[in-house]
Structure formats: structure tokens, C-alpha cells
N, C-alpha and C positions, 0 to 999 in steps of 0.2 A: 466479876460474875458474868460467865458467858450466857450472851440471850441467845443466839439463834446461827447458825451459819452464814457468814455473812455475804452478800452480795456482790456480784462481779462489777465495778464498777465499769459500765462500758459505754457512755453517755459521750459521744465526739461531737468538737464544733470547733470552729475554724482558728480558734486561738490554742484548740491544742496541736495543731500542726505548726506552732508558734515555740510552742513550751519545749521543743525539743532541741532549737536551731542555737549553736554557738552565742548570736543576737541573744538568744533570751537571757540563759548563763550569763553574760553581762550585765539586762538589764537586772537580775539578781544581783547582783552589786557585794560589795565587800560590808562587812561587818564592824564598828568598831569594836576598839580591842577591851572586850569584854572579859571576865574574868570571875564575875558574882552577878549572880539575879540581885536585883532591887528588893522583892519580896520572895520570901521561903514559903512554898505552899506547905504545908503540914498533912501528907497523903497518909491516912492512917490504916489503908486497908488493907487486909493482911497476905499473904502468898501461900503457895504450895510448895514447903519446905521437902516436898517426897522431889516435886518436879527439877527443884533449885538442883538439888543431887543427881538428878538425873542430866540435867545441861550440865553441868559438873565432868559428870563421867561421859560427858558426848555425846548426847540423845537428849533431842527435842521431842515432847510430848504433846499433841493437842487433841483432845478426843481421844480415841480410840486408837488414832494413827502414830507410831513413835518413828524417826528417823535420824539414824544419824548426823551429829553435826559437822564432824569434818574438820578441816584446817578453817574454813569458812564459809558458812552457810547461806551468805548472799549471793553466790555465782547461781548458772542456770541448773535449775531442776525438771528434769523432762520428766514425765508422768506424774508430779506431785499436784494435786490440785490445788486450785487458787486460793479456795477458802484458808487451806491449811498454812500455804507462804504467807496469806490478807495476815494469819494469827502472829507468823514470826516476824512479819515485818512494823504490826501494831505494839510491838515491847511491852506488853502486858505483863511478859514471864520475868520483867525484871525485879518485880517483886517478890517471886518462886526465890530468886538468885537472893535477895534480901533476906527472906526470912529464914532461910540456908543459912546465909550468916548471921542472923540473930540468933540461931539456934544452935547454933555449932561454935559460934567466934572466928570459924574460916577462914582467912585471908582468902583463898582461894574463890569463893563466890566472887567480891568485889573484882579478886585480879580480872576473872572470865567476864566479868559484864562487862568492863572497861575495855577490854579486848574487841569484844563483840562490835560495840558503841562506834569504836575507832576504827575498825573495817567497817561499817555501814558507810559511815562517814569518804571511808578513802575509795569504796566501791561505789557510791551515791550519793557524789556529792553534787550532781547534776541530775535536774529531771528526768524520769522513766515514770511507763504509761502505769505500773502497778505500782511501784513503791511511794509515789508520789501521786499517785490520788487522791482525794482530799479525804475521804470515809476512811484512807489507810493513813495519810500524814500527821491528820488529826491527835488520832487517840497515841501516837508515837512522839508526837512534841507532849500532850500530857503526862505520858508514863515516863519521857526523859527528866521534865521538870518534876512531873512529883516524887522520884528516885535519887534526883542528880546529887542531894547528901551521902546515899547510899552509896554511888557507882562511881563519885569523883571528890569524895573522901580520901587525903591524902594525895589526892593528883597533881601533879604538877602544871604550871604558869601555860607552858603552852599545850598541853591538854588540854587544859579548860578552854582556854582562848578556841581551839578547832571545834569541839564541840557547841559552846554559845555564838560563834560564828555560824553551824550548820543550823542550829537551830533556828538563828535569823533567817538566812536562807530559804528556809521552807516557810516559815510564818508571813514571808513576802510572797512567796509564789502562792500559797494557803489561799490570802488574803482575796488577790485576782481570783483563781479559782472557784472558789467557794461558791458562787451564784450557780458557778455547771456543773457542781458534785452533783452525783445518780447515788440510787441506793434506799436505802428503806427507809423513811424518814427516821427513826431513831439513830440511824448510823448518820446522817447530817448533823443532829445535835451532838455526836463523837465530834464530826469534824469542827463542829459551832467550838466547841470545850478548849481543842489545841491552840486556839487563834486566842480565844480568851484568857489562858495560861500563860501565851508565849506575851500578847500584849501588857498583860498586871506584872509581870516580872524582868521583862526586857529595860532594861535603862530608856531608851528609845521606842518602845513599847508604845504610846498613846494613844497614837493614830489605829494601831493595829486592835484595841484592845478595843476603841470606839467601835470600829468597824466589824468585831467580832459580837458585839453587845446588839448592836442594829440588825444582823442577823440572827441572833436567837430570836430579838421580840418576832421578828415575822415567826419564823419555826414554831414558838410558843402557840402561835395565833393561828398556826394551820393544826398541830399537831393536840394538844391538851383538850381535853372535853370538860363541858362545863359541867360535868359530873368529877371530874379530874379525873378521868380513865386517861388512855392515850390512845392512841386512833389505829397501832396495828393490833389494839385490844391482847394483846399477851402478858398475862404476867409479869413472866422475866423480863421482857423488856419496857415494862412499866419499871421494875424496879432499874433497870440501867441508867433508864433515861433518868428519874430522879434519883439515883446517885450523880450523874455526871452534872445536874444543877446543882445539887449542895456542895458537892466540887466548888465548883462556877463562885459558887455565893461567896463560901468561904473565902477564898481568893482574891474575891476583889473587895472584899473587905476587910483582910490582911493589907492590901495593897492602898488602904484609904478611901479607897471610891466608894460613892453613892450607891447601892444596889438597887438596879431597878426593879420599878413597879411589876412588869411582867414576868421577872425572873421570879420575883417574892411572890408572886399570886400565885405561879405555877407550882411552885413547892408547895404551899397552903392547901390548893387543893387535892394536887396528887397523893401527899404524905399518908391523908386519912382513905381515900380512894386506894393507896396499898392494901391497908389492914381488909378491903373488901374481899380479897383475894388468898387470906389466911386461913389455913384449918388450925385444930386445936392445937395441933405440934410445932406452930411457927413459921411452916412452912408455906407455898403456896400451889395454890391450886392450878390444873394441869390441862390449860384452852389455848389452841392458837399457837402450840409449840412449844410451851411452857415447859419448864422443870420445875421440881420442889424447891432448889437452891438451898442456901443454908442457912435455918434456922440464926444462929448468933451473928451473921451478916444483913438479914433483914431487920433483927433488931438494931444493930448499930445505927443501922441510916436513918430507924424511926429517930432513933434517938438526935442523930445529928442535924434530921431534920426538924425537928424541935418545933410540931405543931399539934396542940393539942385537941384540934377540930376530930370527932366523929365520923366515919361514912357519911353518905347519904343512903337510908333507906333502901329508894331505889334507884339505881343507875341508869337512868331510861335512857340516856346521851352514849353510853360504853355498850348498853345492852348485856346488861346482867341484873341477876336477880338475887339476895340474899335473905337468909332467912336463918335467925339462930332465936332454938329456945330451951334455955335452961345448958346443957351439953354437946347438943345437936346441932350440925350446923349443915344449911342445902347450899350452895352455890349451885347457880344454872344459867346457862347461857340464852337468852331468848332475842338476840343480834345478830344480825346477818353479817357476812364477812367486808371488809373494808375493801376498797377499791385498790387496784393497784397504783403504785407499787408498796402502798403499808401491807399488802394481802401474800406478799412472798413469799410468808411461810404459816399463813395460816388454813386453819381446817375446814372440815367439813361437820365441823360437829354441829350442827345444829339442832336447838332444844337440848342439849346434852346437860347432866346436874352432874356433880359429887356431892357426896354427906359424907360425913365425921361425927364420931362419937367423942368428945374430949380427945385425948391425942391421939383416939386412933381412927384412921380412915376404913371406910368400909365401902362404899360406892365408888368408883376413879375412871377416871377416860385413862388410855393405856398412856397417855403421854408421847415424847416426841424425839427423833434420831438427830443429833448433830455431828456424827461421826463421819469417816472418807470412805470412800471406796466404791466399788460397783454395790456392793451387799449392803451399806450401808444406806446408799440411794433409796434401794428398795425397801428398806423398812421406813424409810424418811416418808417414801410415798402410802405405804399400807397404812400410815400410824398417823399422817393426816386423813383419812378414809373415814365414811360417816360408821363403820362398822366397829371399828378403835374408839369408839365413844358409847356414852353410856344413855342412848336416844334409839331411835326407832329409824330405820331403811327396811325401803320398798325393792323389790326385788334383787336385792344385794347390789344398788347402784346408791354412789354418791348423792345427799341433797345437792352439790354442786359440783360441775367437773371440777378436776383439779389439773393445777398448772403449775408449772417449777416457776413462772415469772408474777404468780397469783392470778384470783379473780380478778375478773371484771367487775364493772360497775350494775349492780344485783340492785332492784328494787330491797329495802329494808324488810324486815319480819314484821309482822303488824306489833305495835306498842305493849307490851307486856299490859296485861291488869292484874291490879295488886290490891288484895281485899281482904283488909283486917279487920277481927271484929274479938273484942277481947284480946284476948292472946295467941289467940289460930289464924294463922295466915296461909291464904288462899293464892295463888298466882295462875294467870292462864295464859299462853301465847299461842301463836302459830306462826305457821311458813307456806307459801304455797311453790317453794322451789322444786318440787316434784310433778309441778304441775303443766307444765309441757311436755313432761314423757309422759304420764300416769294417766293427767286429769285431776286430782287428789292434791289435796289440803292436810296439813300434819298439825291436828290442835294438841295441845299438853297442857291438863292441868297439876298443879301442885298443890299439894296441902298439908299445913301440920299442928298440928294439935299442940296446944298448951301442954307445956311439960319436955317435949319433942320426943317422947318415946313413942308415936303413931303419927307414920309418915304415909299420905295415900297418893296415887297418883291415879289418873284418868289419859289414854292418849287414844284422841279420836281420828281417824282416815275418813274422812269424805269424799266420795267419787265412786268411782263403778267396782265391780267385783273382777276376784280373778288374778287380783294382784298378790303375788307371796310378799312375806313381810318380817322383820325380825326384830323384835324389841329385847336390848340390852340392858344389863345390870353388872360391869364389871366392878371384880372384888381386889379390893387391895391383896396384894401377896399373903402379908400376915393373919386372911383371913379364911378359915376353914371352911365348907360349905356341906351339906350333906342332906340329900334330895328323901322326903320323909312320905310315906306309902301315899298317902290320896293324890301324889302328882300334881299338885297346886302349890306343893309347899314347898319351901325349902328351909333349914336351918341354918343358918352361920352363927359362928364363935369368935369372938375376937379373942386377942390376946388378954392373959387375965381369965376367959370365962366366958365371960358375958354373954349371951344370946341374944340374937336379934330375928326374925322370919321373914322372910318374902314370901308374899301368896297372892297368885293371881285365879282370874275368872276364866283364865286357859290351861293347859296346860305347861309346866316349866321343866325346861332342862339344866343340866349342868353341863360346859364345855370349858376348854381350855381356853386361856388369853396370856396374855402378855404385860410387864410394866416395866416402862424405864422409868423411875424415877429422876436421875441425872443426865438424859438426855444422850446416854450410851451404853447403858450398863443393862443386861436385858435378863428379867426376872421372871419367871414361870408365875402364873397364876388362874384363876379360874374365870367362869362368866358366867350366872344365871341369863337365861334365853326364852324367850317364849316365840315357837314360830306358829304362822298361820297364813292362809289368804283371807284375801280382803273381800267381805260380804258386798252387796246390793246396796247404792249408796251412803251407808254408814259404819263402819266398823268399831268398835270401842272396846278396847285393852284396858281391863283395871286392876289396880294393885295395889299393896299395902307391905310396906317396909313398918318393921314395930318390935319392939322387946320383948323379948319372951314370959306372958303374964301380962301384961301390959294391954296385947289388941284387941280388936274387934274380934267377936266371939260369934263371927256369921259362916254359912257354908259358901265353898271354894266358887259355886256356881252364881255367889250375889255380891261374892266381897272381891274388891272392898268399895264402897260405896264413898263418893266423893262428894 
């Protein structure tokens, strides 16, 4: 599961003006003549058996972008962006090429991976500044070992011998390395995973495997929050990073070793800290770059992860807020964005909720672009934009510039309050990141009633008048919308029927929006809007999401009261 476009690794210092010279190639040293792993990890995740067919027929797919493969696809590629080579040279697709042949019985999968494997090998079998960066060597020694039944099934004596010879190779150079890998911190725990793989199954392994293990505990201890979120606050790369430790665990406990303390905490917490981030359909919710990803793949890892701890409540460490009652569920962001470089790719949403009805979603931030290109860029950037969220901007400017290398170090959002009393929970935050253009303070409250069919929200602007302002309500695709005479109201229908209303103490539009759900696939949809400028020190926008039958029974000019 792809979390995000990955990072250019471009972090120099004076031992990689090292790693390139004839000297080094030696001090990489030869291999004994290996020929079987010690331990078989048992990678059980599954492939894109559409993709496997498509490198089959010549054409590599990532995103959005397909290119052909060629006689051979590691020579140079002039205009192909880095991200997209980071994908081919990470062998993730060797699974695509597996499930091809599990689905088909194909020889032809196998023959082509093996092909593939053994030109990387005879094209790179010496350091280079992209293929052998650690964020890229990494996750390419895991996808070798976790495949190598797949792709050197039936291979012969010295095949095998060239490939667990390369794979030593890098897991030595890995090893040095590793302290000067750049990159997002979850693409380090990629790199943490290859050393740990390559060391639990290397005959010769021990050393490598320690020194991979002593590098997570730190990663753990910068990265994990002690809510178990993970610190570049995304979803999807919440779920990466804990796949890539139940990886890890399993492993080295195949392998006989002790699994340490900090690897088994980190799971513990993270596993129920996933489920924070699920709507009804399995999926997950869409902050910081996010995709939905797929439903029977996040269950697999709860499953693998095999911890049956709860959330927590409230996530005041991750800065999110949840709230489910009965069907309904709010997820809201009330955290400022991480510092860089975990902030690479995250947003501007600040204050920003989604709600679900059971499986179906009705409120959504528009989600996020991981595709190539120039055009691609550009919606990468619009679709981080505080405007692509379902919160409130001041005169159509970001709560925080946006930057392709991330924010800066942002003072925090003040501490979410979270105020239950029965079954109605109440939540309030703010931001004051609009506050060196503006003057202005951005409060939001949330609230929901026992039952969760009356949903009210309150967001207040403090500072001076004169400011235009625009508070969102984007609607999942599936979800019809239809603006009803007094201009306060709006209807929506989900699938099935159902109605639900928005009505505020302004008046509301309806306009077009946008949804990627999978991070490239770009879906028409709508957006309830309220514009206005901002009054004389106080402004305050109220509103009520509620079932049709169900709400508050007040005129447009009072409701909804919070």
C-alpha cells in the first residue's frame, strides 16, 4: 500500500563521496556462497494481478503514469521523475508479477521477475546515488526476500548464489549508511525493515540484524506517539509504517530472536490507534495526504497485528478527535502540522472533520494526488490547500503556507477540549495560524447528541471585520445534495434514501468539488459553502448536520444552537 510520493533522497556528506570510488566496491567485499536464506519470511500481502499483466506486456505502471519497459528498464530515463524510478527501483511490483502467477499459473510472470532481478544485479551491482539510497535499498532487499520463493523458484545454483551475494552487498553498504538516510521519517523505518530482513535470514546476518534492530528502537522513539499515532499524522502512512513492523516482528521471530521491547510496544499501540482513523466502510479517513486504501488490507494487518487494545478516546499526542455514536462517526483534526521533514506531504487542513453514516461517508476533505506530471503537481498542491478540506478560510488563503519540502516548526493548535456528559460529546479547538495576516483566531466547536443523528457545529473568527471567509462542507461523490427554498437549508440523500440536512444561521450554497479517493483517480462531486465577511471582533457561523425528522425544530436565523 502506497502512502505518499516519496521523497528525493538528497541528504550529502563526506562518506558519500566515498561510496562511489572502486575502494568502496572492495570494501563491500564478496559474499559467501550462499544459496538459501536461514529463515523464509512468509510475505503474505497480496499484488495487482491487472499490473503483473501489464509488466508482462511491457509497461510499467505507477500512479497515473505507465511507461514502457523496454529490453531494460534500469538504464537512464531522461524526463521520468524520481518518484516514479524511487517506485521501480523499490520492487514492490514483484508481487503484481506473483499474483499474475497465482492467478493465471503463468510461467511467464516468474520467467520476467527473474529477468528483471538479474539485470538490476548486472546494471547495479555497485553503488549509485539513486538506486542505492537507503529510503530506496531498503524496501528492495525486503520485497527481494519477501518474493525470493516466487522469483527464484526453480532457479538454478548460480542464480541464486548472484542474487544472495547482491543482496549481501547492499545490506553491508545499508548498514553504514543508514545513520545519513534523509527522507520522511516513515520512509527510514522502509529502510530500518531491509537491514532487518536481510540480517534474520542471511546465514551471516547477526551483526547486520543487531545493528538494524538498534536503529528502529531509536526511529520508534522519535517517530510513535504515545497516543500511537505516528508523527507525519497520515493515515496511510500510519498504516505503512505498521505493516512494515509486523513485517519486522514476524521475522524475527521466525528467525528465533527475542523481539524487542520497543518493536512489541510500538505495534500495541499503533494497531488500536489504526482503527481511530476508520469510517464505517473499513476504510480510512482522508488528513495529511491520505487515501481510503483497501478495506480487506487494513483488516488483514489488524488481524496480523493481533492486538486487542481499544483507541484511546482522545488522541491529544496525534491531534485528532473522535467521536462515534450509535452509526455516526466525526473524525477531526484539531493538530497542527508536524515539523519537517515528517510535514512533506501534509496539509493545510486545519480544524477540518469527516462524518459517516454506517458505510456510507457524507462529509470528506477532497483527499490527495500522488500521481507524475506537471498537472499532477498541480492538483497535489490545490488538494493540500485549507480550501480542499472540510473547515473554514479566511480570504481564500492557506491556515499555513505550503511548501513541497513541508512546514516549518508551527507553534501547536491549542489542546483540543473534550466534554462528555451522558452520551453527547462536545469538543472545542482552535488555531491562531491566521494570525499574522488577519489578526484572527479560528475556534470550532463540535457536538453530538446521543443517538448521533444531530450533529451541530459552532466556528467562531475573532479579530476585526472585513475579512471574506468561507466555510466548507464537502460531500462524498455518492452523495446527492439539493438546496431547499429558505436558503439555510440544504438536503442530502445518501445511497439507499436516507436524508440527512445542513442548515446554517447564514446563508448556504451549493458548488462543485472534487474526490480522490485513491490518491489519483479524480471524481466529480459537490460542496455545501457558506460565504461571508467577518463582523467587528466576533463572527460566529452555526450549523447543524441531522436526519431528516430527527433535528432541531428552530428557525434558520437561531439554529443551530450549540
Amino acid at each position: 500500500m502506497s502512502s505518499s510520493r516519496s521523497s528525493l533522497p538528497t541528504k550529502s556528506s563526506p562518506m558519500s563521496l566515498l561510496f562511489g570510488t572502486r575502494l568502496y566496491a572492495l570494501m563491500l567485499g564478496r559474499a559467501r556462497n550462499v544459496t538459501a536464506l536461514k529463515t523464509v519470511p512468509n510475505d503474505q500481502w497480496p499484488g495487482d494481478a491487472a499490473h503483473g499483466a501489464d509488466i508482462v506486456g511491457g509497461e510499467f505502471r505507477f500512479g497515473d503514469l505507465a511507461i514502457a519497459r523496454g529490453a531494460s528498464p534500469w538504464g537512464a530515463a531522461p524526463g521520468i521523475e524520481p518518484g516514479w524510478l524511487f517506485d521501480l527501483h523499490r520492487f514492490a511490483w514483484l508481487r503484481d508479477l506473483r499474483a499474475l502467477n497465482g492467478a493465471s499459473g503463468g510461467a511467464d510472470a516468474r520467467r520476467i521477475a527473474r529477468a528483471l532481478v538479474g539485470d538490476w544485479i548486472e546494471r547495479h551491482q555497485n553503488w549509485s546515488a539513486l538506486a542505492w539510497a537507503p529510503t530506496i535499498l531498503g524496501p528492495r532487499l525486503a520485497n527481494w526476500i519477501g518474493c525470493h520463493d516466487f522469483f527464484l523458484a526453480s532457479a538454478d545454483g548460480g542464480y541464486r548464489r548472484r542474487v544472495f551475494a547482491s543482496i549481501t552487498r547492499q545490506a553491508r553498504h545499508l548498514a553504514r549508511a543508514l545513520p545519513l538516510a534523509s527522507g520522511a521519517p516513515s520512509e527510514i523505518i522502509g529502510a530500518i525493515k531491509g537491514l532487518v530482513f536481510a540480517g534474520a535470514t542471511l546465514p551471516d546476518g547477526h551483526k547486520l540484524l543487531a545493528r538494524g534492530l538498534s536503529q528502529l528502537e531509536i526511529a520508534l522513539a522519535r517517530q510513535v506517539l504515545a497516543d500511537g499515532g505516528h508523527v507525519e499524522r497520515n493515515p496511510t502512512v500510519h498504516v505503512s509504517v505498521l505493516r512494515d513492523l509486523v513485517d519486522m516482528r514476524a521475522l524475527v521471530r521466525n528467525a528465533g530472536e527475542a523481539v524487542p521491547d520497543s518493536l512489541q510496544n510500538a505495534i500495541d499501540r499503533m494497531a488500536p490507534a489504526l482503527r481511530y482513523f476508520l469510517h464505517g466502510d473499513g476504510r480510512l479517513a482522508l488528513f495529511n495526504g491520505s487515501s481510503e486504501g483497501d478495506a480487506s488490507e487494513i483488516a488483514q494487518l489488524l488481524q496480523l497485528a493481533d492486538v486487542r487494545g481499544k483507541p484511546v478516546r482522545s488522541a491529544i499526542h496525534s491531534g485528532f478527535q473522535r467521536v462515534l455514536a450509535d452509526r455516526t462517526l466525526v473524525v477531526a483534526d484539531v493538530g497542527g502540522p508536524p515539523p519537517r521533514p515528517a510535514s512533506a506531504h501534509a496539509h493545510a487542513g486545519t480544524l477540518a472533520f469527516e462524518m459517516s453514516v454506517g458505510k456510507h461517508r457524507l462529509i470528506v476533505n477532497c483527499g490527495s494526488h500522488i500521481g507524475y506530471g506537471d498537472a499532477a503537481e498541480s492538483w497535489r498542491q490545490s488538494l493540500r490547500g485549507t480550501a480542499a478540506h472540510s473547515t473554514l478560510s479566511l480570504d481564500g488563503q492557506d491556515t499555513l503556507p505550503l511548501a513541497p519540502v513541508g512546514f516549518r516548526a508551527y507553534p501547536p493548535t491549542g489542546r483540543a477540549k473534550r466534554m462528555e456528559s451522558d452520551s453527547d460529546v462536545l469538543i472545542e479547538a482552535h488555531h491562531e495560524f491566521y494570525g499574522p495576516r488577519f489578526d484572527h483566531t479560528h475556534v470550532r466547536r463540535l457536538y453530538m447528541a446521543e443517538g448521533g443523528e444531530d450533529v451541530r457545529g459552532e466556528d467562531c473568527l475573532l479579530g476585526p471585520d472585513g475579512v471574506p471567509f468561507a466555510l466548507r462542507f464537502h460531500l462524498h461523490p455518492t452523495v446527492q445534495a439539493s438546496m431547499l427554498p429558505d436558503g439555510y437549508s440544504v438536503l442530502l440523500r445518501l445511497p439507499g434514501g436516507q436524508g440527512w440536512r445542513v442548515r446554517a444561521n447564514l446563508p448556504l450554497q451549493i458548488e462543485e468539488s472534487v474526490y480522490f479517493a485513491d490518491g489519483y483517480t479524480r471524481r466529480g462531486s459537490e460542496q455545501v459553502v457558506v460565504h461571508g465577511v467577518t463582523e467587528p471582533r466576533q463572527t460566529v457561523i452555526k450549523w447543524a448536520i441531522f436526519r431528516e425528522g430527527r433535528g432541531p425544530a428552530r428557525k434558520p436565523d437561531t439554529d443551530p444552537q450549540t
